[in-house]
Structures are given as C-alpha cells and as structure tokens.
C-alpha positions, 0 to 999 in steps of 0.5 A: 478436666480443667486445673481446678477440677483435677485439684478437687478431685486430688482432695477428694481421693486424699480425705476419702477416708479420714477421721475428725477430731474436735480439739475446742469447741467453744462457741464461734471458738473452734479447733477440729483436726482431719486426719487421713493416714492413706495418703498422710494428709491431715487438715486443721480448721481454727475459728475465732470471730470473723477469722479462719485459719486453715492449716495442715499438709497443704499449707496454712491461710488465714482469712479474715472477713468483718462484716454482719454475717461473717462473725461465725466464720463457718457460716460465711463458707457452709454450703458454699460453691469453691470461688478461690479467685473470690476467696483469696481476696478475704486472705490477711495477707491478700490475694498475691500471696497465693498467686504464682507465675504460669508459663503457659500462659506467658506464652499464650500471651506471646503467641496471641500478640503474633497472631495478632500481628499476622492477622492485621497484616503488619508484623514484619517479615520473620516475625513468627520464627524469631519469635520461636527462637529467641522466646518461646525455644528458650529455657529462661521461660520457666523462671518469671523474671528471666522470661520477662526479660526476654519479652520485654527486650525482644524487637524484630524489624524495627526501624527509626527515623531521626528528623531535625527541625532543619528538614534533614533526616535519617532511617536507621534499623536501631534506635541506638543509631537513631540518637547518634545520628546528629552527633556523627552524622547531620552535626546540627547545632543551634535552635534551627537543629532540633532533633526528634525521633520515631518509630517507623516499623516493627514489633515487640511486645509494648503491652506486655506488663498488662499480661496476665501471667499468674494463677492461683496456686494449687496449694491454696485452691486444695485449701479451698476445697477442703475448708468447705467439705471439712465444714459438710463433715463437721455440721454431719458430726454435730448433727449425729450426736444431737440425734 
C-alpha cells in the first residue's frame, strides 16, 4: 500500500462515525463542523469566494483559487480524485509549507548515484564502503541539513592535478595540496608561471542540490482526503433535507 493510500485509510477509520454541523450557510458563505468523538478527531470547512479554509485535528490550509469556476470553492473540489501534489500549489502560502524532508529518499539519492558509478565502471576503489560509513551509518541523516552536509562534503579517491604554463606539474590527492603546490613546491613567478587546477579522479555527489528529498507531509495529504469526502457528506446532508 502506498504512503498516500495508508493516509486515506487512517482518515477513513478516524470519520467512520462522525456527525456534521452546519454553523453558516450563506450562499458561497460556509462554516460546517465534523466531529468524531471515537477517535477525537474534529474537522472544520470555512468558504468564502474563491477561498477554503480547512481546519481541525489535523491542521489548518488555506486555499485560494481565482478564476471562472472556482468562485464556490466547493464546486472546484466535488466529486474530485485526491491530487495533493496538484492542490498544494492553490495553498496562500505555496506549495513548500507542506513539503517536509524525507530520509529514505536521501538515501535512495545517494545510493542510485553508486550504483551509477559502479555500473559505468568508474567509481573508485572502496567507494560503496565509505559510503556506507561516512553516510548512510550515520545518525546526522535524520536531520536535513546535517545530512546534507555530509553529502555535500563527502569525497572518496579524489585526485588533482596542478599544471603551470611552464610545462611543470603535480598529481596530489587533495585539492588543498593542489593550490599550495606553486608556493611550496614549483615557486613559479611571473607571466611565464600560470597555474591551473583539475580533477583528475573520484567521486562525490556534485549534483546533489538537484535531488528531490522532500515529500508532502502527512498532515496536509489527510486535509486532503477529508476536504473532499467532507464535501460528499455535506451535498448528501443537503440533498436529504430537500427530499
């Protein structure tokens, strides 16, 4: 079952049995309330044109849509399939407010980028075992930056080259060595003695801050189940009173 589905489900088991309060109704003006003592759950629809509030035990969004079918905010949601992804973009305060760090796909991240390696044939020797303990042993995963940090710093058989215009140059197997090597070492001056520096070997995740590492989080996603199915009960309630 997947993250999303196990999120349905949890709703569904928490309004089982839940009762609906109409506090206003005034045109496109709404306020209904669900309450579900069992599992002590309550929700809380607000409407107004072309914006929805949706509130109680599991958090408050607001969502704003203008545009020439979404005046009755309600109409925009009935009947519809859940699309979290698609609906926290219409959320005032955008689509990040509800996106949080995901450690397992970090580390699906970081492992699809050795296999990589390993599969091309040009990760170096080791590479799978440092990896193991300078990254994915560590307990600084389970915090954002800290595991970002150790990405983004992690090198494994690195190796530079200093070259000067002069001909002369140098292999070194970090690239603090690399930038002393004129300095200390070669002592070139002048126009004739320009250094540069490449690397020639290793790995380390260079494209790191093109992961995606973040999901939406389970709080919002429930929102969404509940908005949609508290509408279904809301238009039944309506319908049985004109009968």
């Amino acid at each position: 079952m997947s993250e999303h589905a196990e999120i349905a489900r949890h709703f569904s088991n928490d309004f089982a049995e839940a009762t609906l309060t109409v506090q206003r109704e005034d045109g496109l003006h709404r306020h209904i309330e669900f309450a579900a003592p069992k599992s002590m759950n309550r929700l809380v629809l607000v409407t107004w044109p072309y914006n929805l509030l949706v509130a109680g035990s599991h958090g408050s969004y607001h969502f704003e849509r203008y545009g020439q079918d979404t005046e009755d905010m309600f109409a925009w949601l009935r009947g519809l399939r859940v699309d979290a992804d698609s609906w926290s973009s219409k959320l005032v305060n955008g689509h990040y407010s509800v996106r949080e760090y995901d450690r397992d796909r970090l580390v699906g991240q970081v492992k699809e980028r050795v296999a990589e390696a390993i599969r091309d044939d040009w990760a170096p020797h080791g590479l799978r075992a440092a990896v193991r303990e300078e990254i994915l042993d560590s307990h600084l995963l389970d915090n954002e930056g800290t595991a970002l940090q150790l990405v983004s710093e992690f090198e494994h058989g690195v190796k530079y080259r200093s070259e000067c215009s002069c001909g002369k140059g140098a292999d070194h197997d970090d690239y603090s060595s690399a930038v002393c090597w004129n300095a200390l070492t070669h002592k070139g001056k002048g126009d004739d003695h320009k250094v540069s520096i490449r690397r020639t070997a290793g790995f380390d995740f260079d494209d790191f801050t093109e992961w995606h590492i973040h999901k939406l989080g389970y709080h919002f996603v429930y929102q969404c189940h509940a908005v949609v199915w508290a509408i279904g009960q809301y238009d039944a309630a309506r319908k049985a009173v004109a009968a």
